[in-house]
N, C-alpha and C positions, 0 to 999 in steps of 0.2 A: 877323550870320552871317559867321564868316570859312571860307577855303575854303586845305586844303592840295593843293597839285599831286601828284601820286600816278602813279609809271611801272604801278602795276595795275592801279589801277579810275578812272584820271583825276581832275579835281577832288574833294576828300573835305570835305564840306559839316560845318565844328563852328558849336556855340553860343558864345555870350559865357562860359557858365559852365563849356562843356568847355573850353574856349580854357583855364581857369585853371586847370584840373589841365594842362593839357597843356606849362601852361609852371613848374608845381611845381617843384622842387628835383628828387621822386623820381623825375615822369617825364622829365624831360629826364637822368636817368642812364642811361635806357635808349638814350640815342642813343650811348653809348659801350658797351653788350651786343650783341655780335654773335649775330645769329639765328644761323648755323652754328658757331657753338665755331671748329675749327681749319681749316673746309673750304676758308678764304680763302689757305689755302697750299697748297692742292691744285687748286680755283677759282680763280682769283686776282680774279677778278669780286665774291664773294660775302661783302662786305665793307658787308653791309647787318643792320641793326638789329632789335631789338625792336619800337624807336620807331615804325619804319614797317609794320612788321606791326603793333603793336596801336593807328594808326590805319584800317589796312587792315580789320580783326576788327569794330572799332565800325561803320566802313561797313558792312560783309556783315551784319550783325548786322539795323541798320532795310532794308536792301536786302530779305534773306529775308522779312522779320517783315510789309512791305508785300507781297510777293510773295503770302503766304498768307493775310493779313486780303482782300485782293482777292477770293480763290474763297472765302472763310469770315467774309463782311461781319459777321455777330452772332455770332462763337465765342466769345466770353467770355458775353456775356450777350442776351435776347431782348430786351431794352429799348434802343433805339436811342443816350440818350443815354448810359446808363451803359455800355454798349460801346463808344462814342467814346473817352468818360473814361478807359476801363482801357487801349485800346487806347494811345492816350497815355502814361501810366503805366506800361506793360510797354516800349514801346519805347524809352521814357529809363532803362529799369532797364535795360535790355538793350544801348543803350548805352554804359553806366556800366562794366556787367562787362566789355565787348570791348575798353573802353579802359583797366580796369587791372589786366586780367587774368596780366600777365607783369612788373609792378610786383617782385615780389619777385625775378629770377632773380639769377642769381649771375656773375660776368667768366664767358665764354663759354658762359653758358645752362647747358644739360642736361650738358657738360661734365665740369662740377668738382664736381658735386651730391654726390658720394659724400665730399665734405672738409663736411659741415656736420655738427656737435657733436649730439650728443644724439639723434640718427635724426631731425633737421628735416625739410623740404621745404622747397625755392622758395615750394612754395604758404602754409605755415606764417609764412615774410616778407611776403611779399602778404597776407594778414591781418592784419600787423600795421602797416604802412606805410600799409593803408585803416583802420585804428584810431587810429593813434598818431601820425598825422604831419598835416601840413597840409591834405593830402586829406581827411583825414575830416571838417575845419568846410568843407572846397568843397564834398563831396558831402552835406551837412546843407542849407550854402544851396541850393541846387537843389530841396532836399526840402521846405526852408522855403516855398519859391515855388509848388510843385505843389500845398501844405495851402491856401495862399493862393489857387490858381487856382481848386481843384477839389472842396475839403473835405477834412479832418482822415483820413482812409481813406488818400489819396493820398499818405502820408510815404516820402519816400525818406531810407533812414539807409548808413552802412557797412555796419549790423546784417544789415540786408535785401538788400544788394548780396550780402553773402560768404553769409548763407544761402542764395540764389537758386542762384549759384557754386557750392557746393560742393554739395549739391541732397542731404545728410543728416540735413536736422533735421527731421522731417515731424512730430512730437510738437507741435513749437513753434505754439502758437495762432496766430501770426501766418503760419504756412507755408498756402498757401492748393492747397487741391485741387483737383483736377489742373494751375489754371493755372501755379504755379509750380515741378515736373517739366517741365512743356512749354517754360519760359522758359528750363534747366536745360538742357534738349536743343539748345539753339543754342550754347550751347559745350561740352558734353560727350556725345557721340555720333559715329554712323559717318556723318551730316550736319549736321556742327556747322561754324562760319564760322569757328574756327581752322583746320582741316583747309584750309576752302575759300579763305583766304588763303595758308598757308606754302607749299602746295606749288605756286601759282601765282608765287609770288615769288620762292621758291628757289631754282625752274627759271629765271625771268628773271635772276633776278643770280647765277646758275652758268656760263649759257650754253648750258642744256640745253633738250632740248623731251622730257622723261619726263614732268616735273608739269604739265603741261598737258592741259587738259580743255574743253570748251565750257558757262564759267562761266555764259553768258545762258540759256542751251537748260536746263541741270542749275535757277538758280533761279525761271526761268519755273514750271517742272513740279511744285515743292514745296507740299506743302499740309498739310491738319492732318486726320489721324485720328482721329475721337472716337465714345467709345464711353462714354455718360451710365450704364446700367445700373454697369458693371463703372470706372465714374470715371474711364476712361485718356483723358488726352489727349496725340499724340503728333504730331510732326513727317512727314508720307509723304509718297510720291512720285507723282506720275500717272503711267499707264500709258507711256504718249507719252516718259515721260525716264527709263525702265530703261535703253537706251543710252548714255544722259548720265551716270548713276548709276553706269554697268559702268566708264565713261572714268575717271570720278572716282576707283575704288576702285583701277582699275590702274595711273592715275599714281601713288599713294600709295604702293601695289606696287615700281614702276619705279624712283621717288626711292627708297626705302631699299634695293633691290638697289644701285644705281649710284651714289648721292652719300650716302645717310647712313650707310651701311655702306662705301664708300668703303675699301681695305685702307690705303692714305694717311693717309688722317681718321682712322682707327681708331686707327696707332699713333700719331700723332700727338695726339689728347686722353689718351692712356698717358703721353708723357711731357710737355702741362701739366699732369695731375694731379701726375705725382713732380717736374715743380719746386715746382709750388705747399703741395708736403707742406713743399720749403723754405724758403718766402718767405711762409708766411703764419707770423704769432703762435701759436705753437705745433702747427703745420700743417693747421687748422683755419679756416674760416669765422667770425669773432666772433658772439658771440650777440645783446650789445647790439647793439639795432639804428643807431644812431646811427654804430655804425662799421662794421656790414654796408655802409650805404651809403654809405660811402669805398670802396667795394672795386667796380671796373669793369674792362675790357679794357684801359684806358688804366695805370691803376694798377699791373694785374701786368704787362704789358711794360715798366711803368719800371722796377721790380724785379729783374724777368727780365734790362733791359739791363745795368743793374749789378753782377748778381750774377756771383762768380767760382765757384760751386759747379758743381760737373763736371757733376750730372744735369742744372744748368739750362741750362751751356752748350751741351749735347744739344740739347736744345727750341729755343736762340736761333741754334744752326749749324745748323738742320734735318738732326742727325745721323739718318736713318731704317732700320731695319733692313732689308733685301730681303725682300720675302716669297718662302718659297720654297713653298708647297703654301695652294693652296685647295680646300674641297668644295666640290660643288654647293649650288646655294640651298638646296634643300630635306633636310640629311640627316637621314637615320635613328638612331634608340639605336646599334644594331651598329654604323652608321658611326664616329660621337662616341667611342663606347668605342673602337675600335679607333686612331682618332688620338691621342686622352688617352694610349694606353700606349705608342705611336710616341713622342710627347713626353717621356712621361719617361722613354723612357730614350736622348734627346739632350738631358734636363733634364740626367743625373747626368755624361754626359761635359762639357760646354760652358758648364753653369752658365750664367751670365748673357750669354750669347754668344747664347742663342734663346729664344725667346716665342711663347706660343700667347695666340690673342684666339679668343673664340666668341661669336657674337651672335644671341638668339632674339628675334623678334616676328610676331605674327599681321598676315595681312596685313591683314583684316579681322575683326571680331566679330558675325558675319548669322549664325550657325546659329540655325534654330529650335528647335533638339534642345536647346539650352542657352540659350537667350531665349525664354522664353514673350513672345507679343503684350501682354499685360496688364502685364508685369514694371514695376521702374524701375531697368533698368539703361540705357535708351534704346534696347536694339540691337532684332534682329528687325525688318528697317525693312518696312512696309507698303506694296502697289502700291496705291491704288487707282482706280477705273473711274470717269470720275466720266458715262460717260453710265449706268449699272447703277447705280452707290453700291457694287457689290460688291467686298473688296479681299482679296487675297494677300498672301502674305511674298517679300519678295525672291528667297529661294531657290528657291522655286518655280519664279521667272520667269525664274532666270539660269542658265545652264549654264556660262556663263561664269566666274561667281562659286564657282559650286559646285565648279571647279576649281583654285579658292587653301584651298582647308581649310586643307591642313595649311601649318604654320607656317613662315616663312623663318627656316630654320637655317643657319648658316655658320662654320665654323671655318678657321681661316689660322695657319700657323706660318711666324714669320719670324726671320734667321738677322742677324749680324754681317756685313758686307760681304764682311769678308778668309775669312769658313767659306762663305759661301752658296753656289758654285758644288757644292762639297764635298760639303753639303746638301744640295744639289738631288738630285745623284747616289742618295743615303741615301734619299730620298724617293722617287726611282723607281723604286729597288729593290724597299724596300718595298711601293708599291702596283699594283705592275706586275700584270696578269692571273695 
């Protein structure tokens, strides 16, 4: 067993055989992917990794996954030993995914994602890096070993990691029901151990206290919903950590009003993308993968330092526009519309002198009006009681929650230095009572 030191979750307990992905070629590139794209120049703290988030994900991962075999000792099966066995065997799946779940990102993550060829995804690389590259004879042998401990059922492949992942192939004979949706929901959900690592980490290397939450209290409380009739097996909460659960969803909240929406951050990934339109091979992401992964944070800042192209030297002078107007978090159509036509027409005098940015994300996805309990989308998350057995939906339970429905909307226009006073003026006019 080796152990890395961790500023989140303290000591992070790996195997001999995760040790050897961990020290691959692919994943040791993620120690040069910055988890927030440009936010380290608005942050200046926030100069931390993939790397450390997805050994953060792999921890939260067996951390959860014991938390709920604890109150749900036979949830796979009634037969004691073959419940052992699976339990085994989903927790090293579930390792596998938390640890190379962000394998494919791209030099500053979420970023630059809109320069990849062909309508890709991140996720589309991470498939192929656990196919095509060294990872996938390490996660073979592991699987080799588990046939070896446990019996021929027990194979761990790629195959089965990225079906598990990506939780859409339910056709595939090998896709097992409900247990693996349920494995599927610890990374993709409104309580999944992504969620529950970035935004404890993000807030630590920002310097903020938004993403913070009471991470012991929240995976104390987690357990597993099942309903045999109707096949669902789903991740819920006890009654006892609907306040841990409110914390969890409004740090989430807090972080994208105040650091991922960020008006800094915002125009600042605007112009790495227009240099990187420069500095990459036809201003594009390559396809082959072999020379994707040449491409890290290190790579475009040696680019960036060399290059004489005026957008880039934007980006490497932190030349930034002023923002001169924001809306509130949440606006409305009539708002949007009426900004949109403010904009253009200081588009047609100023041309490239202003810029508008607009950003929409839910804070959450709990409605039951649009997540049946049964569904598999993951959402709808269930309270329940465990002295009754009888359980709720979320919404029910929270008035709290019931008051982020609608969406964080935000639009910002920002001006040239030498107009934005100018601006400013134009803008008050405008939106004056």
């Amino acid at each position: 067993m080796y152990q890395f030191r961790d500023p989140i979750h303290g000591f992070i307990d790996v195997s001999e055989d995760e040790l050897k992905i961990i020290n691959s070629a692919p994943f040791q590139r993620l120690r040069n992917i910055r988890q927030l794209a440009t936010t380290y120049l608005v942050y200046h703290g926030a100069e931390h990794t993939r790397f450390g988030h997805s050994l953060g994900v792999m921890h939260l991962t067996s951390r959860v996954f014991d938390s709920i075999m604890e109150k749900n000792p036979l949830l796979f099966s009634d037969d004691e030993e073959e419940n052992r066995k699976l339990c085994l065997w989903y927790q090293q799946i579930l390792r596998l995914i938390g640890l190379t779940h962000d394998l494919g990102h791209a030099p500053f993550s979420h970023a630059s994602e809109e320069l990849f060829e062909d309508g890709k995804r991140h996720e589309d690389y991470t498939k192929q890096i656990l196919f095509e590259t060294e990872i996938s004879g390490l996660i073979k042998e592991i699987g080799k070993n588990f046939k070896k401990e446990y019996g021929p059922k027990y194979e761990i492949t790629p195959e089965l990691i990225w079906m598990i992942y990506e939780g859409k192939d339910f056709l595939n004979e090998k896709f097992i029901m409900p247990d693996f949706m349920f494995l599927h929901e610890f990374m993709d959900g409104e309580l999944d151990c992504d969620k529950m690592d970035y935004l404890l980490r993000d807030s630590y290397y920002c310097g903020v206290t938004y993403g913070k939450y009471d991470l012991n209290r929240f995976v104390s409380t987690l357990t597993a919903y099942k309903n045999k009739k109707e096949n669902v097996l789903k991740i819920a909460i006890e009654r006892g950590g609907v306040q841990a659960l409110e914390e969890f969803v409004l740090a989430r909240y807090f972080m994208f009003i105040q650091v991922y929406f960020h008006k800094t951050r915002r125009y600042l990934d605007k112009l790495l993308v227009q240099s990187l339109k420069k500095i990459l091979p036809n201003g594009k992401y390559p396809i082959i993968l072999s020379e994707y992964l040449s491409w890290d944070d290190n790579t475009v800042l040696s680019k960036i330092s060399s290059s004489r192209n005026k957008i880039v030297r934007e980006f490497k002078n932190r030349n930034i526009m002023t923002c001169v107007y924001e809306s509130k978090p949440h606006s409305d159509k009539d708002s949007k519309k009426l900004i949109s036509a403010f904009y253009k027409t200081l588009k047609e005098k100023y041309k490239d002198k202003v810029f508008m940015d607009s950003v929409d994300k839910s804070a959450h996805k709990l409605l039951p009006s649009l997540y049946e309990y049964n569904d598999d989308t993951g959402k709808g998350i269930r309270i329940c009681d465990p002295t009754n057995g009888l359980s709720t939906n979320i919404m029910d339970e929270s008035p709290i929650l019931n008051s982020l429905v609608s969406s964080i909307s935000i639009q910002r226009l920002y001006a040239k230095k030498e107009i934005s006073e100018g601006i400013k003026k134009k803008v008050a006019e405008f939106f004056k009572d």
